[in-house]
N, C-alpha and C positions, 0 to 999 in steps of 0.2 A: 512386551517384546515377545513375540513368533521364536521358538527353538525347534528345532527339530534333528534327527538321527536316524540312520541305517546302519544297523547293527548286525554282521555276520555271527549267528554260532556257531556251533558243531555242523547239525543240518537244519537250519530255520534262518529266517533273517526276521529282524525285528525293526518296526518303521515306529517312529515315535514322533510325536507332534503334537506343542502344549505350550501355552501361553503363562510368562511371567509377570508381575505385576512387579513393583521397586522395590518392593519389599521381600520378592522373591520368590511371592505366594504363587504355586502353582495355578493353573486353573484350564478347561480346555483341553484335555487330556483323551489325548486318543492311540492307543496299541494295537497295530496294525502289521500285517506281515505274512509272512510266507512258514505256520511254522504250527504245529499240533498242538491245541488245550482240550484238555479234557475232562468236564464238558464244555464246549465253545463258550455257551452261554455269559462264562464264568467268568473274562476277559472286563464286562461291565463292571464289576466288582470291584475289579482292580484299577481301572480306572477313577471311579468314583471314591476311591480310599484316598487315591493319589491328590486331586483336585480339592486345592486347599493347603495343601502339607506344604512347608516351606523347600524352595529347591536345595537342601541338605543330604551330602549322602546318608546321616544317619537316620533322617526323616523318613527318606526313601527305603534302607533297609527295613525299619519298619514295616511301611506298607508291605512293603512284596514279603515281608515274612507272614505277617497276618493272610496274606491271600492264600501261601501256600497252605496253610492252619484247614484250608476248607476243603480241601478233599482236592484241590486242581493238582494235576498229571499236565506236565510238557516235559514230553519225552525230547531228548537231545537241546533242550533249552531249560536252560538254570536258571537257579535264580539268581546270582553273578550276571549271568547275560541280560537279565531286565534292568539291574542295577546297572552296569556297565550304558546300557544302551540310555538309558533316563540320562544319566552323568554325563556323559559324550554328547549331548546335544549341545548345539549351536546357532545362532542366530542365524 
């Protein structure tokens, strides 16, 4: 199953788009948007952490705590808002 989300921050928007499997396994994980990493690069990472991880908030808190671990800056975008924006998707 296709979910996806458009997530407004402070100032960024976060587009998210990533396939489920029945068992809930992420996979297809794409972070897309309007909105500052720094360095860009680093966005892969995160994605790649995600893909595989079950669609669980505490799963997901995870990832995005380890990505922040790496030196990523997004300014006016938390990490609440990548969580937020993962969770709010939708088929």
């Amino acid at each position: 199953m296709h979910l996806s989300n458009i997530y407004k921050a402070e100032k960024g928007l976060l587009r998210i788009n990533f396939d489920i499997d029945e068992g809930k396994i992420i996979s297809n994980m794409m972070v897309t948007g309007d909105f500052f990493l720094i360095p860009e690069t680093k966005i892969i990472l995160l994605e790649r952490d995600l893909n595989g991880k079950r669609f669980e908030k505490d799963a997901i808190e995870d990832a995005i705590g380890r990505f922040y671990t790496t030196g990523v800056l997004t300014p006016s975008v938390t990490k609440d808002d990548f969580i937020n924006a993962i969770m709010g998707a939708k088929p």
